[in-house]
C-alpha atoms as one frame of an Amber mdcrd trajectory, in Angstrom:
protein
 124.725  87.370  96.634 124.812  83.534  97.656 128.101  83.899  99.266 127.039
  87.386 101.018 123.745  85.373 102.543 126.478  82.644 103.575 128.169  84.738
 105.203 125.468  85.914 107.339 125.539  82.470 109.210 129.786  82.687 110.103
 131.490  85.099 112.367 134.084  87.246 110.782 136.303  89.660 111.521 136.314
  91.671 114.445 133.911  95.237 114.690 135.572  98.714 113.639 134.113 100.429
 116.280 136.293  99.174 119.943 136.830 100.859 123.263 140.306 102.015 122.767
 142.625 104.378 124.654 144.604 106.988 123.969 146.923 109.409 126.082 146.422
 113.488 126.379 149.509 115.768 125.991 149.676 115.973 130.283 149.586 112.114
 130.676 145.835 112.159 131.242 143.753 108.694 130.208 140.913 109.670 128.015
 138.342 106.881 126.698 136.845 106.701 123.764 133.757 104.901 123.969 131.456
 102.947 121.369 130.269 106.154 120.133 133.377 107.595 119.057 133.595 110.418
 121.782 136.241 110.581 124.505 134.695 110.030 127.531 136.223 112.171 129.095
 135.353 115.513 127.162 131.569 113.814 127.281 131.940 114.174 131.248 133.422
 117.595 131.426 131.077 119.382 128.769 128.072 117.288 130.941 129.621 118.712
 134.124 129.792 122.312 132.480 125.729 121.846 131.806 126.640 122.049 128.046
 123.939 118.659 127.612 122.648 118.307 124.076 118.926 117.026 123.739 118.272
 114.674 120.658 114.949 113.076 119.668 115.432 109.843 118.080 112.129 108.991
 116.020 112.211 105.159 116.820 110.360 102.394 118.658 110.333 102.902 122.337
 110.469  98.681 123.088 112.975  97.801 125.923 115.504  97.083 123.521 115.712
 100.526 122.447 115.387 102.296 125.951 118.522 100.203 127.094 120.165 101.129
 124.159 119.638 104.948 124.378 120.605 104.291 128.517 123.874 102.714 127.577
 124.566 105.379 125.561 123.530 108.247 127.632 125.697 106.432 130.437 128.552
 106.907 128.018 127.929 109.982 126.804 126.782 112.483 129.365 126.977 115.316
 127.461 123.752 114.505 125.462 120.240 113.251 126.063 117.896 111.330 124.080
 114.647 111.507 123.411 112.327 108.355 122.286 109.733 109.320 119.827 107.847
 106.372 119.705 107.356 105.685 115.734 104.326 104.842 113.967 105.502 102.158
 111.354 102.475 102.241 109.243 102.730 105.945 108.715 106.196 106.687 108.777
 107.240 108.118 106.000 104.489 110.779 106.038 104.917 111.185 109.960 108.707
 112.180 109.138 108.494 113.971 105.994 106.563 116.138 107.755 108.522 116.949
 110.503 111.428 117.683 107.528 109.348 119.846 105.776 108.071 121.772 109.029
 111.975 122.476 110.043 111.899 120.847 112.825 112.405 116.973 112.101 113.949
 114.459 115.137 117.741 114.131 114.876 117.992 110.509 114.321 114.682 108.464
 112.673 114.327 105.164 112.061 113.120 103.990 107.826 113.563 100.550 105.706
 117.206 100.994 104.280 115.954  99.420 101.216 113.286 102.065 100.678 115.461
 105.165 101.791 115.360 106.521  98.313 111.657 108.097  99.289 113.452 111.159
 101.144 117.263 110.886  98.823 115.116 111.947  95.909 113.728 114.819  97.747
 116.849 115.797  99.307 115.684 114.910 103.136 118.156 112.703 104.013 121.658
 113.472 104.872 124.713 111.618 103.173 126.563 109.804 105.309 129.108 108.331
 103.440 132.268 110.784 104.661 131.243 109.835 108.670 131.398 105.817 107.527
 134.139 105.956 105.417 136.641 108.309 107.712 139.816 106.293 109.143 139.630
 103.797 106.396 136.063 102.227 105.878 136.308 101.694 109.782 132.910 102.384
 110.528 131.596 100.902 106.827 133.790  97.645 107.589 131.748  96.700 110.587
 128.331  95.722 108.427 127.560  92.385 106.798 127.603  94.467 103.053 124.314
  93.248 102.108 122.983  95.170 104.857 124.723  98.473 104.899 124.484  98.581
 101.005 120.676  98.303 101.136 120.535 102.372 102.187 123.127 102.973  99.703
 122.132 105.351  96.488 124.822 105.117  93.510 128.478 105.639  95.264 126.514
 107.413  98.721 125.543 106.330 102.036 122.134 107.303 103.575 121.089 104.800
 105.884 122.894 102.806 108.680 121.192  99.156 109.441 120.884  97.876 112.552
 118.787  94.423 111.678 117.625  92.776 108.225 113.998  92.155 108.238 113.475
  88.687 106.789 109.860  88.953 105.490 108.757  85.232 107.469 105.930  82.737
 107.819 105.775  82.236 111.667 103.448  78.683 112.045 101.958  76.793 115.389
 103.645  73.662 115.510 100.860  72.532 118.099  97.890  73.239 115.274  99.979
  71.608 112.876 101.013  68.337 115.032  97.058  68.338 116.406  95.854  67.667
 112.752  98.660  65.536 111.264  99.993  68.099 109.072 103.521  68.341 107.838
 105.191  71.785 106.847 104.258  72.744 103.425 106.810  73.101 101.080 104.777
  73.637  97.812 102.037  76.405  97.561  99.403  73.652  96.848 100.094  72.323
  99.933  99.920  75.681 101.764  96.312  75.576 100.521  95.673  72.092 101.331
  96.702  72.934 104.984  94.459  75.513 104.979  91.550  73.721 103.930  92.104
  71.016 107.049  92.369  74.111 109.587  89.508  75.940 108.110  87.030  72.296
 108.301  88.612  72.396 111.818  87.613  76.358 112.596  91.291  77.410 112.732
  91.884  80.210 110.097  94.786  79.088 107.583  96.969  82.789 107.377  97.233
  85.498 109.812  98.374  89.190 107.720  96.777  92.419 108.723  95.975  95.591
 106.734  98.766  97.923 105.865 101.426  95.201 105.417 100.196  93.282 102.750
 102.841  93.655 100.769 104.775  90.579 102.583 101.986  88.638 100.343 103.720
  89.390  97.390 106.992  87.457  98.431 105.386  84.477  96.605 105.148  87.305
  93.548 109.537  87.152  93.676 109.290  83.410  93.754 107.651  83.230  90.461
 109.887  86.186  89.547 112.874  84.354  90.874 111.805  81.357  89.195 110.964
  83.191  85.331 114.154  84.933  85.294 112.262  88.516  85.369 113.486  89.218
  89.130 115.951  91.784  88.530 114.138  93.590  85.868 110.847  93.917  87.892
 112.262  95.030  91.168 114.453  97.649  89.192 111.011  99.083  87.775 112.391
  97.935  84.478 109.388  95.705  83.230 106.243  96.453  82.030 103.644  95.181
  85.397 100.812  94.328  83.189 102.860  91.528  81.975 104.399  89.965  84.505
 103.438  86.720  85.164 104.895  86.294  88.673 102.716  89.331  90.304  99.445
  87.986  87.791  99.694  84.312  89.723 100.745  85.455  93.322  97.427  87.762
  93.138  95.383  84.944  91.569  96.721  82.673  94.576  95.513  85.686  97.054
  92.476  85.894  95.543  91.517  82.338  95.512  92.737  82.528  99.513  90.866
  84.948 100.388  87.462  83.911  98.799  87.864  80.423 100.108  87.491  82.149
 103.759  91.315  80.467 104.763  92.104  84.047 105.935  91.552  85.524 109.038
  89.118  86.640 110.271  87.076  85.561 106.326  85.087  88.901 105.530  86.915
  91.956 106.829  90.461  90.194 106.419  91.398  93.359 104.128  90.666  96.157
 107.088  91.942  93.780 110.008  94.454  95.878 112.746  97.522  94.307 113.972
  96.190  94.248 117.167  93.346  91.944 116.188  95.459  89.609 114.254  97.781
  88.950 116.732  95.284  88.703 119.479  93.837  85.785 116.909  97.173  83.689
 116.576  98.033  84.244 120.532  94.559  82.806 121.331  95.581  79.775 118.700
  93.318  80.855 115.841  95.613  81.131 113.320  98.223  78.430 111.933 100.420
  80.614 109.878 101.219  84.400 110.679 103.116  86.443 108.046 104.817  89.259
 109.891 109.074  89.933 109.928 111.545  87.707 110.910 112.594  90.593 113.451
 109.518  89.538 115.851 110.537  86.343 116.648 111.817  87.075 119.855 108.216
  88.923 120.639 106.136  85.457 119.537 108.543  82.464 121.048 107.970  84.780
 124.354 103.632  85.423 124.328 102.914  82.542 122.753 101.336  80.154 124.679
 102.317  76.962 121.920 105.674  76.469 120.096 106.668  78.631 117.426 108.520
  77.432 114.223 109.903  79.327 110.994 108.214  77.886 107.969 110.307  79.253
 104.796 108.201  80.226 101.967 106.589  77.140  99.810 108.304  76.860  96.710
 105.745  78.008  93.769 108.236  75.733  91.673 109.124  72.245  93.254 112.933
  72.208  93.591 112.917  76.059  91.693 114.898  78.901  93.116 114.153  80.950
  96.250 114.157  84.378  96.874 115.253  86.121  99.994 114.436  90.016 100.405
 117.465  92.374 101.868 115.467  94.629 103.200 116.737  96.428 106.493 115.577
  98.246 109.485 117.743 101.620 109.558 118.150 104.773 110.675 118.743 108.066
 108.827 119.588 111.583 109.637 117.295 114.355 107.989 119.301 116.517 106.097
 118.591 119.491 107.899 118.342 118.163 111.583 119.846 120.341 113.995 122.550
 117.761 115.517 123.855 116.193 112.980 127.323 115.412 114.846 125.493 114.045
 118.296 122.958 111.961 116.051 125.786 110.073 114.343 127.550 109.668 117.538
 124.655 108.152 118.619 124.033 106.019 115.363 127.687 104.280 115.834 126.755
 103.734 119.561 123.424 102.041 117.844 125.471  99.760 115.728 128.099  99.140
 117.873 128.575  95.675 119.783 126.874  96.933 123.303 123.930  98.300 121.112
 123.747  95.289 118.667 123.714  92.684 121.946 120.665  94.279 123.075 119.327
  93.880 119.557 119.548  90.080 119.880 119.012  90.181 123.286 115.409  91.065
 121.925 114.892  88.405 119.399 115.938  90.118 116.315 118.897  89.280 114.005
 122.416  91.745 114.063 123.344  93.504 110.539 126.923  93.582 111.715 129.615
  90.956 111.091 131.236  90.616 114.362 127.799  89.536 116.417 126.907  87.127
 113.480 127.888  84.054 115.732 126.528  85.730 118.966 122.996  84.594 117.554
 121.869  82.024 119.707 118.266  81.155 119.810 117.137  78.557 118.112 114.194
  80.397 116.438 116.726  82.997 114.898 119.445  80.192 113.466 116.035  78.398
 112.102 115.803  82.067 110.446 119.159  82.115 109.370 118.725  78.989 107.353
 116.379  80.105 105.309 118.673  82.922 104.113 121.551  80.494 103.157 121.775
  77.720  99.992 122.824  77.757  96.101 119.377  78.328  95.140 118.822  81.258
  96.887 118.642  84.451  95.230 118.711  87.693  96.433 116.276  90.852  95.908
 115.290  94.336  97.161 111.779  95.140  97.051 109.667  96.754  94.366 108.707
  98.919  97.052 111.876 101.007  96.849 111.017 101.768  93.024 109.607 104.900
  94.580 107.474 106.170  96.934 103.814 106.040  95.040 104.301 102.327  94.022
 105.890 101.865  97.583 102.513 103.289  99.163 100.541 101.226  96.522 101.697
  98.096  96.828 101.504  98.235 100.625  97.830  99.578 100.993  96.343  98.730
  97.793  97.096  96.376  95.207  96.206  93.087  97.678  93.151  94.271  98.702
  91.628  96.123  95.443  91.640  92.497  93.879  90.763  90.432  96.823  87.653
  92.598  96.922  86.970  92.466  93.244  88.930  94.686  90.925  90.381  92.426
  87.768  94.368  91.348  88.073  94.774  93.175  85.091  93.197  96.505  86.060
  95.044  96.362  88.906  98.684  95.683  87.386  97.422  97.980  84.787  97.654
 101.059  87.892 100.706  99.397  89.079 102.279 100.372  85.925 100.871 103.618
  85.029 102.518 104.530  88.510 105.986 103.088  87.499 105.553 104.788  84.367
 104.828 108.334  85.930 108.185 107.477  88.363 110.085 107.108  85.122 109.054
 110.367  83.534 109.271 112.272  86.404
């Protein structure tokens, strides 16, 4: 896993998926573009009005519109259709549309959490389209990446970006008060303490994503030697330590007021929490790595990556593999168009406008195209022998998935015991396991 994080800093070998040529039996030049498709039966079934409309459950940002425009451009024979996606509801928003019959084509999910619609049979396998002509699609992928949506020997999600879980911090708050970066949890605290006497509110996290918290959780894990065991849904919760002192730490955060905004920190919106750390009331905002580009751009101060303080000095760290993704429902109606458009996604021309946005590539041949400095700072907190590598308790299933993002934070920052609440942690792992 080291030397796969390594390798996420180096350029490599060269994409599968090139414009290439090839010649018809009557001498005729056909294209194919970064989608696979010959141009040139793309322009005659467009010109024939045969056009194909898929929706493409995603976010509608510019990246994404100039994506499904490049593609579009090369593939006139079908037409996409943005369906702006609702990332705190996602999974419900989409199994629905599965179970109704009529889902989107193409929808965007976590790779490392696809296993919510594989175990219910909702996602389509897509292993024969990325294997076909020798791994050629497969190859293009940094394998960390791609083999986050992968379930046993089958494919079921594509990634288009990791999503470093990240600690984005003011460097102008922290250079106004004399404070260097901290590198130990204690002195995450003690920097909060100094903001707070100053009226600056320490951390920045907002409802329905509290689950990045609990990176400091797979430190201690990472640290014990219980990592692997605990994000396999292995262990019994009630008795690990790791989760027991990263809600403690929480806890003791969120009753010292360090928090924003104090009282109500549990039901804060997005909105209001980045409004906070755009208006300089916030030192340290927990959000992904894949906003960067989004907070070096509105923010009004300079914006630095602050890797997660080590909960043991000179201990091990541990780096999620989590992935933004996209997926096919197993019964969508284009199946053949969507995947066209998926390789388009993931190919170079899509990828570029990926970075171009401020968001790191998941394929090997755009590694060394990263260059802001904000996203190398990123990169280096991926990279080093004491990093070790993890996917999420979240993709244990989806009722600890839906738990630990909504619930387990908040029910003991607003009074329920550690132990009661580990205690429905596990009776939910424990129902997975039976089921």
């Amino acid at each position: 896993m080291k030397r796969v994080f390594a390798a996420v800093c180096s350029a490599a070998m060269l994409a599968g998926v090139l414009i290439g040529c090839s010649s018809g039996e009557q001498g005729n030049t056909s294209t194919t573009g970064a989608s696979g498709q010959s141009i040139t039966e793309a322009g005659e079934a467009a010109s024939s009005g045969d056009v194909t409309t898929i929706r493409f459950y995603g976010s509608d940002a510019e990246y994404n519109q100039n994506i499904v425009a490049g593609f579009e451009a090369e593939n006139p024979d079908i037409k996409v259709e943005i369906v702006p996606v609702d990332f705190d509801n996602a999974e419900q928003v989409i199994k629905t549309g599965i179970a109704s019959g009529d889902p989107v084509d193409v929808s965007f999910f976590w790779g490392s959490q696809i296993s919510a619609f594989v175990d219910d049979g909702m996602a389509l396998d897509l292993t024969s389209y990325l294997t076909e002509n020798d791994n050629e699609w497969l190859n293009t992928f940094v394998p960390a990446y791609i083999d986050s949506g992968k379930i046993g020997d089958s494919y079921y999600a594509v990634a288009y970006q990791p999503v470093i879980e990240t600690i984005f911090y003011n460097k102008d708050l922290f250079a106004q008060y004399n404070l260097e970066v901290p590198k130990t949890w204690d002195e995450l605290v003690e920097a909060c303490k100094v903001f707070k006497d100053n009226g600056v509110y320490g951390i920045g996290n907002w409802s329905g994503q509290n689950h990045q918290l609990l990176q400091f959780a797979y430190q201690y894990m990472a640290n014990d030697g219980t990592l692997e065991e605990y994000t396999a849904g292995q262990g019994d919760f009630t008795k690990c330590e790791g989760l027991k002192k990263c809600l403690e730490n929480w806890k003791g955060v969120y009753d010292g007021g360090y928090w924003y905004p104090g009282e109500g920190a549990l039901t804060t919106t997005k909105e209001q929490t980045q409004a906070a750390w755009y208006q300089g009331n916030i030192a340290m905002l927990f959000d992904a790595g894949s906003n960067a580009g989004e907070y070096t751009k509105n923010s009004e101060f300079e914006v630095g990556i602050l890797p997660f303080p080590y909960v043991e000095e000179g201990g091990k760290y541990a780096l999620n593999t989590v992935t933004n993704a996209l997926f096919i429902p197993a019964n969508a109606k284009h199946p053949e168009e969507a995947v066209r458009f998926m390789k388009y996604y993931t190919s170079d021309a899509g990828i570029q406008e990926i970075i171009n946005s401020g968001r790191l590539p998941s394929t090997i041949s755009m590694q060394d195209k990263v260059d802001s400095q904000i996203l190398q700072d990123l990169l280096a907190t991926t990279v080093g022998d004491n990093v070790v590598g993890y996917v999420q308790m979240q993709g244990i299933s989806s009722e600890i998935n839906a738990y630990l993002q909504n619930d387990l934070m908040g029910a003991v920052c607003s009074g329920v015991s550690v132990e009661d609440a580990l205690q429905q942690l596990e009776d939910l792992r424990l129902s997975t396991a039976n089921q």
